[in-house]
C-alpha positions as CSV (number, residue, x, y, z in Angstrom):
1,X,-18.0,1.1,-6.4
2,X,-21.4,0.1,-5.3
3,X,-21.3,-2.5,-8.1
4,X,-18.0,-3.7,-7.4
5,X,-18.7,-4.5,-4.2
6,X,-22.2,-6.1,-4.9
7,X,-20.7,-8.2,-7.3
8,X,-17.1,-9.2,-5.3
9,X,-19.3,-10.9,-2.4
10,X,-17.9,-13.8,-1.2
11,X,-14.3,-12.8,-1.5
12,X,-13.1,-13.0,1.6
13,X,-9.9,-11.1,1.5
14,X,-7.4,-10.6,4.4
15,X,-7.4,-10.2,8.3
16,X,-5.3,-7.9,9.8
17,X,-5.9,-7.5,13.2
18,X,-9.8,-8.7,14.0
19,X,-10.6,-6.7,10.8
20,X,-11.2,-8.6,7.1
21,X,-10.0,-6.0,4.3
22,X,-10.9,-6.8,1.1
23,X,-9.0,-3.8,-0.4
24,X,-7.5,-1.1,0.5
25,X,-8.6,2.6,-2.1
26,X,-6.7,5.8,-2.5
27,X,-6.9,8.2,-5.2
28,X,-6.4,6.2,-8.4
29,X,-4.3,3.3,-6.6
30,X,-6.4,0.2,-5.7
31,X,-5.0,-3.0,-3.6
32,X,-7.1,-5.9,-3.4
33,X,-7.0,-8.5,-1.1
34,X,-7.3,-12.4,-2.2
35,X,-7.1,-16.1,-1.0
36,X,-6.0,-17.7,-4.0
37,X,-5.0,-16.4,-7.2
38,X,-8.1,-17.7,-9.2
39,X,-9.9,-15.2,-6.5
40,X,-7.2,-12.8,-7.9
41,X,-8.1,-13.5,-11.4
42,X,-11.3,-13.1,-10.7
43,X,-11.3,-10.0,-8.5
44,X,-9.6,-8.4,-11.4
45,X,-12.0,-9.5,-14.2
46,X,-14.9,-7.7,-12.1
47,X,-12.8,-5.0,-11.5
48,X,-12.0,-4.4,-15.2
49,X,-15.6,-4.7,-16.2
50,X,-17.0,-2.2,-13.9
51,X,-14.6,0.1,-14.6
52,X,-15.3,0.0,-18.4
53,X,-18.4,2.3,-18.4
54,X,-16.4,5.2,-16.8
55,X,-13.7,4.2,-19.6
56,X,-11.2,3.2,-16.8
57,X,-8.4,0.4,-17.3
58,X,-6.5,-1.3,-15.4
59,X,-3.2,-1.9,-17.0
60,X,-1.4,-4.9,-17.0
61,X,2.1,-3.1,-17.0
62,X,1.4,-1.5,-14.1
63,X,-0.4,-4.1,-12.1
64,X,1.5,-7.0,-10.0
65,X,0.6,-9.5,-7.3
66,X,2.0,-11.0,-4.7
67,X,1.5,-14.2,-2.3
68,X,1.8,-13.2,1.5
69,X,4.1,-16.3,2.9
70,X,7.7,-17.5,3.9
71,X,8.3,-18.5,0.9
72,X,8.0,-15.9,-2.2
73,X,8.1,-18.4,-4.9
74,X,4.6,-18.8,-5.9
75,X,4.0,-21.2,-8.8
76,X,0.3,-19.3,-8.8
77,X,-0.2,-17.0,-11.9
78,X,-2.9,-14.5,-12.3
79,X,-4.0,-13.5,-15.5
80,X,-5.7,-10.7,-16.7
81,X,-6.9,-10.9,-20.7
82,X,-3.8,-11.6,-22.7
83,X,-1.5,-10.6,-20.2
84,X,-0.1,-12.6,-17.2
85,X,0.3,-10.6,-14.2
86,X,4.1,-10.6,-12.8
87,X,4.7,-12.0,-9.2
88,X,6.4,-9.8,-7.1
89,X,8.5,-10.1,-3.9
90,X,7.7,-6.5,-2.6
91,X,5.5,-3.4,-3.9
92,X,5.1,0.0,-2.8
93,X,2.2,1.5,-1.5
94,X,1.5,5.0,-0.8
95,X,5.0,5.4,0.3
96,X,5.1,2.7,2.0
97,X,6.7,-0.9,1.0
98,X,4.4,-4.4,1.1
99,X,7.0,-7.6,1.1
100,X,5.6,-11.4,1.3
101,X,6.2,-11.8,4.2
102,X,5.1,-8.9,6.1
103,X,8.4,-8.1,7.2
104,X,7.8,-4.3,8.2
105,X,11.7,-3.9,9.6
106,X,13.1,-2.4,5.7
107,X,10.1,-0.2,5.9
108,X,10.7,0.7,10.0
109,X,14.4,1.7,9.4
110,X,13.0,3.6,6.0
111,X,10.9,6.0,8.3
112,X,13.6,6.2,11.1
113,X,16.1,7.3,8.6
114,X,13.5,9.7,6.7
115,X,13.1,11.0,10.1
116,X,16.0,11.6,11.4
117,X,17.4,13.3,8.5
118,X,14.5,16.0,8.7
119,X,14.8,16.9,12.4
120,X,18.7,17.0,11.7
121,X,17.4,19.5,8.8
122,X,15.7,21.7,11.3
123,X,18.5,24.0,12.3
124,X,15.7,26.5,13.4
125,X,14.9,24.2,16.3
126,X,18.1,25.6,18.3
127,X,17.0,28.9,18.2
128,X,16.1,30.6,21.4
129,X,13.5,32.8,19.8
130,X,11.2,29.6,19.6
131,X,9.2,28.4,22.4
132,X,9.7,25.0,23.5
133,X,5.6,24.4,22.6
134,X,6.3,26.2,19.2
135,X,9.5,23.4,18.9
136,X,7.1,20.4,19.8
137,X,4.8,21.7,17.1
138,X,7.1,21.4,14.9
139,X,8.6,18.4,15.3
140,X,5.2,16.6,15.2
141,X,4.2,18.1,11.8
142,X,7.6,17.2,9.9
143,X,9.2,14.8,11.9
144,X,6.6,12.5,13.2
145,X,4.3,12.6,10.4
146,X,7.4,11.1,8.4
147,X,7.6,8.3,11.1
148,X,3.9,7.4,11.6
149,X,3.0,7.9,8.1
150,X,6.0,7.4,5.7
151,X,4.9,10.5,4.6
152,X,7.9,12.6,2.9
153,X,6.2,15.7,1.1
């Protein structure tokens, strides 16, 4: 990654908050952040060659991008090799959904529902052999976690 990073100065990526992200890494899933599409393009060709001495590719099929605005209907294409990457509306992320226009309300009501269906799950929370502190324990490692996190294993 050291190389990837040395080589993607300049791209100035997204602010969220006061903070500029660039991308965002987990495991084997990779979201990078752009201005424009041709720093898209780009982004990915560095990507794609840094990646080829640990004999990693990024595959086209599974790769999308998508323009943060109003207005989903981006004429911009990005294009990696042969392949053009698809524009999409919404992606999912960790669990969690990504739209164009940062909409989080689909993904709000998504953790609320999640949520609510484990605590009504919990049947063991109206027993009187639990402690009310044992009860809060609970509730914070499967309920809220689902909330805060969109976690649902």
């Amino acid at each position: 990654m050291k190389e990837w990073h040395a080589r993607s100065v300049g791209f100035l990526g997204a602010t969220i908050g006061e903070r500029i992200v660039d991308e965002l890494r987990y495991a084997d899933d990779l979201v990078l952040f752009a201005l424009s599409a041709g720093e898209a393009e780009a982004a990915l060709h560095i990507l794609a060659d840094v990646s080829k001495p640990y004999q990693l590719v990024i595959h086209p099929g599974k790769t999308a991008h998508l323009v943060i605005q109003m207005d989903p209907s981006s004429a911009d294409t990005v294009h990696m090799e042969t392949s053009t990457i698809p524009n999409v509306n919404s992606f999912m992320y960790l669990g969690s959904v990504i739209t164009h226009n940062t909409d989080d309300t689909p993904e709000i009501s998504k953790r609320i529902g999640i949520s609510m269906t484990t605590l009504r799950q919990c049947k063991y929370l109206h027993s009187p052999h639990l402690s009310d502190a044992t009860k809060l324990l609970v509730i914070r490692a499967l309920v809220m976690s689902r909330l805060t996190h969109g976690s649902t294993t």
